[in-house]
C-alpha positions in Angstrom: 78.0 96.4 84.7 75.6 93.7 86.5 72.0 95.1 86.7 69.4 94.5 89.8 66.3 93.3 87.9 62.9 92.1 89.5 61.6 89.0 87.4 57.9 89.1 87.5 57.0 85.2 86.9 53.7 83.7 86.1 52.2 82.1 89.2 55.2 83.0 91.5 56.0 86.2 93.5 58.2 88.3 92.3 62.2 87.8 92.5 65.4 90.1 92.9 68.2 89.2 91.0 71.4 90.1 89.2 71.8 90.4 85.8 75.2 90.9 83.3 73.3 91.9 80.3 69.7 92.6 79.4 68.5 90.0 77.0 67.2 91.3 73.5 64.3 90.3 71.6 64.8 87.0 70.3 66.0 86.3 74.0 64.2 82.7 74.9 65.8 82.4 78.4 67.4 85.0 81.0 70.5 84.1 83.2 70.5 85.3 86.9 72.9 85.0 89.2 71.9 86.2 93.4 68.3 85.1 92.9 66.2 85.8 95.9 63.0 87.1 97.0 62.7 91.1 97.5 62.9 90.9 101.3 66.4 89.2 100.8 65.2 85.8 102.2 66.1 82.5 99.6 63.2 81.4 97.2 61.6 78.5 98.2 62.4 77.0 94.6 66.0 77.0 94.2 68.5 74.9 95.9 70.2 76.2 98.5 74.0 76.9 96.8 72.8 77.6 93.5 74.5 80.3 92.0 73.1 80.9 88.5 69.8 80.5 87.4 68.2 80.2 84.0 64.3 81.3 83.6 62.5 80.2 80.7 60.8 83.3 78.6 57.8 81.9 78.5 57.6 81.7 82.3 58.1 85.7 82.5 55.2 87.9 82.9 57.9 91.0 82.8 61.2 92.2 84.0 61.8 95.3 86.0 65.3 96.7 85.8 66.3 99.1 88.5 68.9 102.4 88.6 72.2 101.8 90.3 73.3 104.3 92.6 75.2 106.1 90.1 72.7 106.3 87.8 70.1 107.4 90.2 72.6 110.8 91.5 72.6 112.0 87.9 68.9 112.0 87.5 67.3 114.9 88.5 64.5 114.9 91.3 61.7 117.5 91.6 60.3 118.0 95.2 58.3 120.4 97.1 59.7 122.1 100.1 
């Protein structure tokens, strides 16, 4: 299951990208594949073509990991009518 992340990076707006598997703690780097900015438009950055990216740890402010569909139609929302 590939997981849509946003990669906060120092210095650098944030990113949208795919992920395989969530890194753990001793993680030093994080492979992306899809990287592109949140609007959908390519980063400025990265060569046209390029397919899989490797960020550096140290580069990363934080990562944001969002819900897939299915996970966000078995979670419960409370609203007001």
């Amino acid at each position: 299951m590939a997981y849509t992340i946003i990669v906060h990076m120092l210095n650098e707006d944030p990113l949208m990208a795919q992920m395989e598997t969530l890194p753990d703690n001793s993680a030093t780097n994080i492979v992306c594949t899809d990287v592109r900015r949140r609007d959908g438009k390519a980063v400025h950055f990265i060569t046209q073509g390029v397919s899989t990216v490797i960020f550096p740890m140290h580069r990363i402010h934080f990562v944001e990991v969002l819900t897939s569909e299915a996970e966000r139609g078995e979670v419960l929302e409370f609203f007001r009518e």
